[in-house]
C-alpha positions as semicolon CSV with decimal commas, in nm:
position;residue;x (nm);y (nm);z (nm)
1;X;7,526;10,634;10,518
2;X;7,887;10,506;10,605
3;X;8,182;10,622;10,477
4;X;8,551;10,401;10,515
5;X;8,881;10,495;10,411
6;X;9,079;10,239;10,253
7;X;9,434;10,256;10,238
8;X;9,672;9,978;10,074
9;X;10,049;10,124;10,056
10;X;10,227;9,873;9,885
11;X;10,656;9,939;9,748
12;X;10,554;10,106;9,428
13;X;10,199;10,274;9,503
14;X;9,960;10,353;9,733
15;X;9,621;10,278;9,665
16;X;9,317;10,459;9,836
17;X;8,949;10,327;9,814
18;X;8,633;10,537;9,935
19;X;8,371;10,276;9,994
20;X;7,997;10,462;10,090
21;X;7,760;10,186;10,230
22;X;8,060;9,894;10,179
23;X;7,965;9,992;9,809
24;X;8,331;10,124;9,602
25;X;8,315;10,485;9,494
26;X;8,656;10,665;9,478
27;X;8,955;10,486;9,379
28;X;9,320;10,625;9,349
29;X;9,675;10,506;9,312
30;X;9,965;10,718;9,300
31;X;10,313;10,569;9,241
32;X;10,596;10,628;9,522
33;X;10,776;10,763;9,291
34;X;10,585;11,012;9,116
35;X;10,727;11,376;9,107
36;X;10,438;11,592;8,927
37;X;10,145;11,608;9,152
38;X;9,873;11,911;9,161
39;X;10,005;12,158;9,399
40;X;10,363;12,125;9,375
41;X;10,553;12,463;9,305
42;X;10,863;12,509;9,112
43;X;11,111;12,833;9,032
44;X;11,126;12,708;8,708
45;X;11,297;12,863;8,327
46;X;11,066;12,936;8,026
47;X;11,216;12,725;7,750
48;X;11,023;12,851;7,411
49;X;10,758;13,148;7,386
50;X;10,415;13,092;7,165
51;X;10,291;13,425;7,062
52;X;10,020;13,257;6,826
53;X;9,884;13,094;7,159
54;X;9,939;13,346;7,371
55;X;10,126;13,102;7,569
56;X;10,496;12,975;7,658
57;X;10,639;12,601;7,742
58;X;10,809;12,555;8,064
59;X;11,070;12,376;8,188
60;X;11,006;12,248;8,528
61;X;11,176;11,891;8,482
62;X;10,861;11,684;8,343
63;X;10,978;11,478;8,043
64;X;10,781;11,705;7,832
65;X;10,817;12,073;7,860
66;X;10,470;12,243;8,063
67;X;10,244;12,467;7,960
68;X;10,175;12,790;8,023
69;X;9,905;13,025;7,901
70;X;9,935;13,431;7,950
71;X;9,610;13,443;8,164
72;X;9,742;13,213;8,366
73;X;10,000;13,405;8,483
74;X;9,701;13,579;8,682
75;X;9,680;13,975;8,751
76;X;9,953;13,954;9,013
77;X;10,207;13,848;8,801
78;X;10,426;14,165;8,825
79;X;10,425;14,130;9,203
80;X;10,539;13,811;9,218
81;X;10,808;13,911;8,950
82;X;10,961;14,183;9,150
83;X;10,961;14,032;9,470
84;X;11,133;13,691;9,293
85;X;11,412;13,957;9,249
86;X;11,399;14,080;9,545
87;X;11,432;13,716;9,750
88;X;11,688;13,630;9,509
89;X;11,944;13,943;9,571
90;X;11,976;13,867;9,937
91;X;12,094;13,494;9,996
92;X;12,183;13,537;10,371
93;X;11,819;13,731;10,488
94;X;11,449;13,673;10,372
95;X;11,277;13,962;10,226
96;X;10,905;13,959;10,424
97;X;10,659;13,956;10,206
98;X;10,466;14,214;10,425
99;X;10,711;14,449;10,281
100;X;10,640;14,379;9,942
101;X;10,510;14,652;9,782
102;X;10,222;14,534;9,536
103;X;10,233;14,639;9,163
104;X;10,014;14,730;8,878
105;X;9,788;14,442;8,769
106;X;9,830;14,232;8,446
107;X;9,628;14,357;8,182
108;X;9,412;14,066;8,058
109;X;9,421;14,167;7,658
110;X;9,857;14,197;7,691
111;X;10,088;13,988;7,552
112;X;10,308;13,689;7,658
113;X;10,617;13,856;7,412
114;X;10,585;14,158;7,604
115;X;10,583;13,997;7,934
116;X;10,805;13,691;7,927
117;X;11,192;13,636;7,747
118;X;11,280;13,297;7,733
119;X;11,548;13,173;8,020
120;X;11,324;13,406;8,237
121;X;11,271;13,235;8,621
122;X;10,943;13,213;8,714
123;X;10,699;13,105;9,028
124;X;10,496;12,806;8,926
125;X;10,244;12,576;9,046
126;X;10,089;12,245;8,875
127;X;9,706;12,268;8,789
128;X;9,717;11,954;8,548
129;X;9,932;11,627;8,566
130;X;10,053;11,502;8,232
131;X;9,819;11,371;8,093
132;X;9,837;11,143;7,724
133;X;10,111;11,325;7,530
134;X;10,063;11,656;7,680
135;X;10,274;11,824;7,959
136;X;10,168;11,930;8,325
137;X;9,962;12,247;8,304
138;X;10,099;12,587;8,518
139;X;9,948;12,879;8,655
140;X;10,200;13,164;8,884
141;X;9,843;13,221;9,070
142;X;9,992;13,032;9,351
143;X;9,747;12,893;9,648
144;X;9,802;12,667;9,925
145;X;9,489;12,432;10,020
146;X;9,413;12,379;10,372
147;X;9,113;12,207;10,534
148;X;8,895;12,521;10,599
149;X;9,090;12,792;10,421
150;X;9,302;12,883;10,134
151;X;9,588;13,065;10,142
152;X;9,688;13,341;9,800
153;X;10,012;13,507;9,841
154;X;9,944;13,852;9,708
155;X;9,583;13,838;9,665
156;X;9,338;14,103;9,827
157;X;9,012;13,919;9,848
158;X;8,853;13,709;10,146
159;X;8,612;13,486;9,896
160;X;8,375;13,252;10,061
161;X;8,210;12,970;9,959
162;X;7,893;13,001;9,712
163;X;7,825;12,635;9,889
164;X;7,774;12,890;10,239
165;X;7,423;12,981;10,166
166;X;7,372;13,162;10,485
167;X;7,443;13,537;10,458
168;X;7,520;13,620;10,835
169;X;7,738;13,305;10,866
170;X;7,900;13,416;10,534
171;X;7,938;13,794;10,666
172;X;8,067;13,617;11,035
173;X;8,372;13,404;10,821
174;X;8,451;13,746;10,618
175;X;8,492;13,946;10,912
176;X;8,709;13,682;11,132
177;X;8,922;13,654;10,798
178;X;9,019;13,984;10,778
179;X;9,098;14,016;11,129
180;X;9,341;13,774;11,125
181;X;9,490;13,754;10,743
182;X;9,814;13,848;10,720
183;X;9,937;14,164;10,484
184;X;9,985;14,087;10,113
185;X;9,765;13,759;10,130
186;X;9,396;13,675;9,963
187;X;9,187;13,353;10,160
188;X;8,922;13,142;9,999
189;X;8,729;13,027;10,274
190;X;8,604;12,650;10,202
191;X;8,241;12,506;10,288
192;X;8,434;12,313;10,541
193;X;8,512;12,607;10,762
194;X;8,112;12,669;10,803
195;X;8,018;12,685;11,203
196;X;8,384;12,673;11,254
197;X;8,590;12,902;11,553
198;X;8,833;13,168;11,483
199;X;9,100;12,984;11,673
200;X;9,075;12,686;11,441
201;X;9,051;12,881;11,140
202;X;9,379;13,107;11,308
203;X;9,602;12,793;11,346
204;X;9,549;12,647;11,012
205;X;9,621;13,034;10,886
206;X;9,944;12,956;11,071
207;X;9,995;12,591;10,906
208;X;9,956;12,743;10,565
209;X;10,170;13,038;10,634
210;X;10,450;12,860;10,719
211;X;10,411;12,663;10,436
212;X;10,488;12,963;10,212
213;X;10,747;13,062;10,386
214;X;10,968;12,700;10,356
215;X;10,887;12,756;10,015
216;X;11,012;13,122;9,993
217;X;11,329;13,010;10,207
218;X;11,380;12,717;9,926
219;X;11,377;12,949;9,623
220;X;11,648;13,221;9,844
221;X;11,846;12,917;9,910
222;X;11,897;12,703;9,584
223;X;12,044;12,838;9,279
224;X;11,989;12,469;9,066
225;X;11,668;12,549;8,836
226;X;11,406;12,408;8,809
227;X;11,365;12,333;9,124
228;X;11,052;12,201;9,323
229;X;11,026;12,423;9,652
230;X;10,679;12,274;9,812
231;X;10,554;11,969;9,762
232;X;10,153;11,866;9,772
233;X;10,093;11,677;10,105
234;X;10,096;11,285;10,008
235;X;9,800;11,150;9,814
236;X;9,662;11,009;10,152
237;X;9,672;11,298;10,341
238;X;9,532;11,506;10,055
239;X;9,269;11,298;9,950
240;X;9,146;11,322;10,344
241;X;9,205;11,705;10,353
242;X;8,927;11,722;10,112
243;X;8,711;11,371;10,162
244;X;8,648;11,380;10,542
245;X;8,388;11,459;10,707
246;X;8,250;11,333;11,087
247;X;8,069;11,099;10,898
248;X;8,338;10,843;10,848
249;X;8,363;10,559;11,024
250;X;8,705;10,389;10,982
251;X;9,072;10,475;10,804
252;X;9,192;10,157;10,735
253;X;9,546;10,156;10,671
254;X;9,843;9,839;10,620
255;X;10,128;10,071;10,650
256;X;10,276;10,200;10,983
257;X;10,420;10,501;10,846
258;X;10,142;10,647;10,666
259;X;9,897;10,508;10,963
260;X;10,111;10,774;11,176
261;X;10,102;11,019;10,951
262;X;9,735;11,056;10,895
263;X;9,655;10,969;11,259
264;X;9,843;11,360;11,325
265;X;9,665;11,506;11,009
266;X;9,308;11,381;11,165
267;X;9,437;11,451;11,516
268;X;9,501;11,790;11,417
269;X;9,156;11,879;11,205
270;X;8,927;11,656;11,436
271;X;9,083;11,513;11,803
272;X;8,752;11,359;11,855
273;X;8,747;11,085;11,511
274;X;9,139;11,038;11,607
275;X;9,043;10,706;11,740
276;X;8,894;10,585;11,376
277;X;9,218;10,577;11,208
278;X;9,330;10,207;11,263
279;X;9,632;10,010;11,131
280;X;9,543;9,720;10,972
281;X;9,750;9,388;11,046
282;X;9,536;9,081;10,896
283;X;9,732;8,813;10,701
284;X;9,499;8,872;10,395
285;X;9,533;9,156;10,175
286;X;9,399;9,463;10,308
287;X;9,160;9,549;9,991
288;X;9,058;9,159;10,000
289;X;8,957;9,206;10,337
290;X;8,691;9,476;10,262
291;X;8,587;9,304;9,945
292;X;8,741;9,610;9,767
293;X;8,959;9,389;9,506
294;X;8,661;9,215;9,397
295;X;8,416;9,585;9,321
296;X;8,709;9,684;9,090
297;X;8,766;9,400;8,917
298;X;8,370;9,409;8,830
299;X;8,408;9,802;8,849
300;X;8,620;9,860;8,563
301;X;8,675;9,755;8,209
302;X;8,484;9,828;7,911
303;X;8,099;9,671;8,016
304;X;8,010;9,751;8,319
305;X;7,704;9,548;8,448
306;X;7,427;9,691;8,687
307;X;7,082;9,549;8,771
308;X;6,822;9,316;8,655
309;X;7,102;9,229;8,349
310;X;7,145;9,613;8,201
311;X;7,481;9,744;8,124
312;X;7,694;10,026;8,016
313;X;7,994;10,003;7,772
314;X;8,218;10,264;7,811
315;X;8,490;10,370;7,565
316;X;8,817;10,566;7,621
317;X;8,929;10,836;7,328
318;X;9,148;11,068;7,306
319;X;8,929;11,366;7,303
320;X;8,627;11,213;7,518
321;X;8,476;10,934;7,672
322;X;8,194;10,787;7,507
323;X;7,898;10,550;7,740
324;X;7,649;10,341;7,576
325;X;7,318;10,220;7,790
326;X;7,179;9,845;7,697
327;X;6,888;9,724;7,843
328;X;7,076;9,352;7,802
329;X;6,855;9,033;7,901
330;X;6,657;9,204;8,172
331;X;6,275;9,087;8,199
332;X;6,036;9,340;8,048
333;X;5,828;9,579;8,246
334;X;5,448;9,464;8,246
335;X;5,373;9,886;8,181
336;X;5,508;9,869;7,811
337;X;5,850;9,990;7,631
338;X;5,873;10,320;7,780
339;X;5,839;10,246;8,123
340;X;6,123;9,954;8,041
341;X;6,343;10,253;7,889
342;X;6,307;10,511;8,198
343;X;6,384;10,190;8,459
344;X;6,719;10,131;8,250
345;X;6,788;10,471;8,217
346;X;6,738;10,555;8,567
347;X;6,970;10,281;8,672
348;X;7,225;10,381;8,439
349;X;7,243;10,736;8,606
350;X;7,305;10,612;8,955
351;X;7,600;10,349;8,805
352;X;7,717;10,640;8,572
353;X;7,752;10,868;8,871
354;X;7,945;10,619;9,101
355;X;8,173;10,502;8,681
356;X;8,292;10,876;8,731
357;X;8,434;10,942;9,083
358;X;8,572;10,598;9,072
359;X;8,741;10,602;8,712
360;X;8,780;11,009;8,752
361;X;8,637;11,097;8,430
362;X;8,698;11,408;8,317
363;X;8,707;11,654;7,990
364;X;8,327;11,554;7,798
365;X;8,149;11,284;7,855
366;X;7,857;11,192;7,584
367;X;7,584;10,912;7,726
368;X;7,355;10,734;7,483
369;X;7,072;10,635;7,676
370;X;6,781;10,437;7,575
371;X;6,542;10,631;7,377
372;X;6,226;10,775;7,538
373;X;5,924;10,972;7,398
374;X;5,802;11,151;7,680
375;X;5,916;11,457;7,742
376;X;5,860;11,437;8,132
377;X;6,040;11,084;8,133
378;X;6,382;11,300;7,978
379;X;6,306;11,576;8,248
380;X;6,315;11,268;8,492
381;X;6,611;11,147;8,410
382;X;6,834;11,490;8,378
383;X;6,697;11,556;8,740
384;X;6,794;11,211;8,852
385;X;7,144;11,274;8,703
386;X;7,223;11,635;8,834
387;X;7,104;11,465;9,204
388;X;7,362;11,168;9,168
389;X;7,643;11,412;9,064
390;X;7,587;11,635;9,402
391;X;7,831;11,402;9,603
392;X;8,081;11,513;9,312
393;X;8,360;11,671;9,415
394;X;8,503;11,778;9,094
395;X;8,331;12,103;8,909
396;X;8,087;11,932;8,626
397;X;7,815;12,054;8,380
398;X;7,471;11,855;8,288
399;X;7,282;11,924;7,945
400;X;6,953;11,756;7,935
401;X;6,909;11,510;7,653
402;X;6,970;11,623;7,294
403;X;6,712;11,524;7,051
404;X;6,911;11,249;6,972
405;X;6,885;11,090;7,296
406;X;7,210;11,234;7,368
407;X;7,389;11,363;7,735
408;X;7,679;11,536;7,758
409;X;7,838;11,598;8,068
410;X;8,183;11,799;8,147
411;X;8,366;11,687;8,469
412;X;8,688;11,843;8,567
413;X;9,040;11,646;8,476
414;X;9,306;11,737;8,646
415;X;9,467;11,393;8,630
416;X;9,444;11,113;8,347
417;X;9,120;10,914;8,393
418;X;9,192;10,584;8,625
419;X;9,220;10,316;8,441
420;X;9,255;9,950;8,593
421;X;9,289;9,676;8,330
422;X;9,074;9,413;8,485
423;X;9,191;9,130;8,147
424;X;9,461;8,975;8,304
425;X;9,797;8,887;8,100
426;X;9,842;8,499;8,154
427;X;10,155;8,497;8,468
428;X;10,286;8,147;8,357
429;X;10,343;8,208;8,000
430;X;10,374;8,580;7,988
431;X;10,159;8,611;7,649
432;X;10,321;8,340;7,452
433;X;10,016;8,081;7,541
434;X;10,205;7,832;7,665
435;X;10,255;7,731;8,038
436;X;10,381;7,449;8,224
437;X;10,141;7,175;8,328
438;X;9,962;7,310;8,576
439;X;10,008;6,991;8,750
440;X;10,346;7,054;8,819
441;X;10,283;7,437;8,989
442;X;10,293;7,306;9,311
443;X;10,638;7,188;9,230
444;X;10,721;7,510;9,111
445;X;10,609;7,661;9,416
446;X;10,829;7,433;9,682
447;X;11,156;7,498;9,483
448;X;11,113;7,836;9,531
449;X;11,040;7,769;9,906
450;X;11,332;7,550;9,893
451;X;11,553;7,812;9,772
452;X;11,370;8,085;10,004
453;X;11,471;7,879;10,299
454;X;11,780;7,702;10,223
455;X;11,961;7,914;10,010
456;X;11,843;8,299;10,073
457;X;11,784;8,222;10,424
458;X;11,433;8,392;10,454
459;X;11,277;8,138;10,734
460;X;10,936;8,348;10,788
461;X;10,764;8,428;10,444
462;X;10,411;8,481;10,285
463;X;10,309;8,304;9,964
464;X;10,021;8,498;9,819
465;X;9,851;8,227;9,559
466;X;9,492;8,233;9,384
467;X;9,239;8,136;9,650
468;X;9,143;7,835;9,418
469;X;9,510;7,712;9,483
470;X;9,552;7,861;9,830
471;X;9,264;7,592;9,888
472;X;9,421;7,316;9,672
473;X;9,747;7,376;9,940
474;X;9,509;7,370;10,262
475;X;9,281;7,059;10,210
476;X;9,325;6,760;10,399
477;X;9,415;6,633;10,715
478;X;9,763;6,629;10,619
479;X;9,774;6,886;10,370
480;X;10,058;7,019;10,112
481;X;10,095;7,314;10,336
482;X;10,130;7,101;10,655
483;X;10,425;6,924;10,483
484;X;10,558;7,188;10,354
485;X;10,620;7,319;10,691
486;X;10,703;7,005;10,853
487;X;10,987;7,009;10,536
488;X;11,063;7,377;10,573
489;X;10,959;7,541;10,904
490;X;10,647;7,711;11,055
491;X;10,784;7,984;10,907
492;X;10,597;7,895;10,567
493;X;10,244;8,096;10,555
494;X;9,972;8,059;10,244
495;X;9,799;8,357;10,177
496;X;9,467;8,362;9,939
497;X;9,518;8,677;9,727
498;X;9,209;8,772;9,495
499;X;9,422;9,017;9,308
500;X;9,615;8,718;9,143
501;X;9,562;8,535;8,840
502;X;9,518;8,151;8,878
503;X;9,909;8,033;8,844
504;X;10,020;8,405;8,949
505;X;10,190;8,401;9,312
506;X;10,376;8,642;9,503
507;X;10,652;8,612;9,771
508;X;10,641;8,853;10,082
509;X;10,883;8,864;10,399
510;X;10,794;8,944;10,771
511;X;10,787;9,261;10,744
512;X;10,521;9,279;10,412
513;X;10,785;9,331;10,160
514;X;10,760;9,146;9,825
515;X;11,044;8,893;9,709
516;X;11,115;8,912;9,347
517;X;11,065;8,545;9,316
518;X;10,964;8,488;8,936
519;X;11,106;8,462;8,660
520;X;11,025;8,417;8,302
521;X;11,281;8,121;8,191
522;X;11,036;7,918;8,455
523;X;10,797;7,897;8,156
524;X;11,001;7,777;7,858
């Protein structure tokens, strides 16, 4: 199997595509400007205390106040509370936290009124992104993830993997561990780390250590709360931290500046797969290029179709996703009804696994397959499920079939379920149904290239159009295009964008950056 990394940074988002056999099955997009990401930690204030949920709402700068339940204040809770004080009563030098002296547990049955007054600072880390109307989700159990290891201020334990089946290599990564851990510090050892050397697993210990320590520094420094003191490696970076593996055969990316950056994060966790990481610099759109626009927009939306004419609808709720199996127009199978329901259903499993990962389903999902009578046909199909969901990365749980015909599956959600809206809102009469003739776009097109040229003075520019158009502008000997740069320059360049609709177009300048160029008094 191979395995590409995708990477489209554009001025608002970056966008990150796992394709597995050129075939779509991870898709992400995280805004530039987004502030609440899993694994950010803030000092933050607790606003309001909620004895009848054992919980309290905390203010760590999200629009809505976050959440906080008393368990998840974990059992070193009291540690972390003293030595908060202590950092904070000595601006000038850094308590060590190897001098921290560690203090009774939490007791799990206690109470958040006994533990917590509001205004009270605490040590927090995101578990949850907002997600719907609800606030980001906190736990003080802090952790910092590395590639092979992570890192637990004030924890005890060296936990490995349940994924490490074998119990000498498991009894090897224990032992290194503790001869190298610092004082005052738990490690989760991840499958990744399996075979691996004590020096590699030492200098990430380092990497991670540090990375407490800026954040340590940050809350001894700043007295403006709340106040984020580490932020989550970006979305690229941390979607490779826990994606890659030797199997992958190219990290495409458009962007210089996050090409550098992950060409040091794969330089520093493999040296030898540096050379995969490539910067992409084709006039077409990078997710064009690798047919990646064209899977989502087929990929998403409510039906989703998969072989011989079958399909899934899948709904959106508030409290769960709901996925409906129909056998559509396929052709029969010459063995009767059941053997046509177990062929669908089978199908549907291997496109429901891939719907998943790429949408990032989580909370319950409830599948309606296609009846079947046989009881070995249901056993089948749960089998053929729980196999398709191994390449899962998020924590899940399978029930076989109901005796409805019913699955339900639980996937983990630590982020709002992806969402692309593949029905596209018309770009020439923004929703009002009615547009120019569409015999006068190309008009519309060279005033703005007039005006680029003549009046903004951009002489080098890319117009992204509909391909359907971009080959409308390209035919003939002497084609619009041609005379448009005879007119203007051979600075003007057509660019065939699938993303666009059919009279949607897009300015960009030399350097890849888009040119505001439309505007909505055009239509009237």
């Amino acid at each position: 199997m191979t395995s590409e990394v995708i990477i489209d940074v554009q001025p608002k988002e970056i966008a990150i595509a796992l394709l597995e056999d050129k075939s779509l099955v991870e898709y992400q997009t995280e805004k530039r400007s987004a502030s609440f990401s899993v694994g950010n930690i803030y000092v933050a204030k607790v606003r309001k205390l909620m004895p009848g949920l054992n919980a309290c709402f905390v203010n760590v700068g999200a629009e809505r106040d976050a959440f906080l339940y008393y368990l998840d204040l974990g059992t070193q809770f009291n540690s972390y509370e003293k030595y908060l004080k202590q950092v904070q009563s000595d601006r000038k030098k850094l308590y060590p936290i190897s001098k921290a002296s560690r203090q009774p547990e939490l007791k799990k049955d206690g109470s958040v009124q006994t533990t917590l007054k509001v205004g009270q600072e605490v040590l927090v880390q995101v578990v949850k992104e907002p997600i719907s109307t609800k606030g980001p989700r906190l736990t003080c159990e802090l952790s910092f993830a590395g590639r092979y290891i992570v890192l637990v201020p004030f924890g005890d334990k060296v936990s490995v993997s349940s994924k490490i089946k074998k119990g000498e290599e498991r009894a090897r990564l224990k032992q290194l561990i503790q001869s190298i851990k610092p004082r005052n510090f738990g490690v989760i050892v991840r499958t990744s780390a399996e075979g691996k050397r004590v020096a590699e697993l030492d200098a990430e210990m380092k990497v991670l250590l540090k990375r407490w320590e800026d954040a340590i520094t940050k809350v001894q420094k700043t007295t403006e709360r709340p106040q984020m003191v580490f932020e989550e490696t970006g979305r690229a970076v941390a979607l490779l931290r826990d994606l890659f593996n030797p199997t992958y055969d190219g990290i495409h990316i458009n962007d210089e500046e996050i090409f550098q950056q992950v060409k040091d994060y794969v330089g520093l966790i493999a040296p030898e797969k540096k050379d995969i990481v490539k910067l992409y610099n084709g006039n077409v759109p990078i997710f064009d290029n690798f047919n990646v626009t064209k899977q989502m927009k087929s990929g998403f939306g409510k039906t989703v179709n998969y072989k011989h004419g079958a399909y899934l609808i899948i709904e959106h709720t508030e409290a769960l996703h709901v996925v409906d199996v129909n056998s559509g127009n396929r052709t029969r199978s010459e063995n009767g009804q059941e053997a046509n329901a177990l062929e669908v259903n089978l199908g549907a499993a291997d496109e429901l696994a891939r719907q998943l990962r790429l949408r990032d389903m989580g909370g319950i999902i409830v599948v309606d397959f296609i009846d079947m009578n046989l009881a070995e046909d249901r056993q089948l199909l749960y089998e053929r499920m729980c196999k398709n969901m191994q390449k899962d990365r998020a924590r899940h749980n399978i029930l076989p079939l109901s005796k409805f015909g019913l699955m339900q599956i639980t996937r983990q959600r630590v982020r709002p379920a992806m969402d692309v809206n593949v029905e596209e809102t018309c770009p020439t009469c923004f929703g009002k149904g009615k547009i120019k003739s569409s015999i006068l776009f190309t008009d519309q097109l060279e005033s703005k290239i007039d005006r680029l040229v003549n009046k903004i003075g951009i002489k080098k520019f890319y117009l992204h159009v509909h391909p359907y158009v971009a080959a409308y502008i390209n035919q003939g000997l002497v084609s619009l295009k041609r005379k448009w740069q005879m007119k203007y320059g051979f600075g003007v360049n057509v660019v065939a964008s699938q993303k666009l609709a059919f009279l949607q177009y897009e300015f960009y300048d030399r350097k890849r950056q888009f040119i505001d160029m439309q505007e909505e008094i055009e239509t009237k």
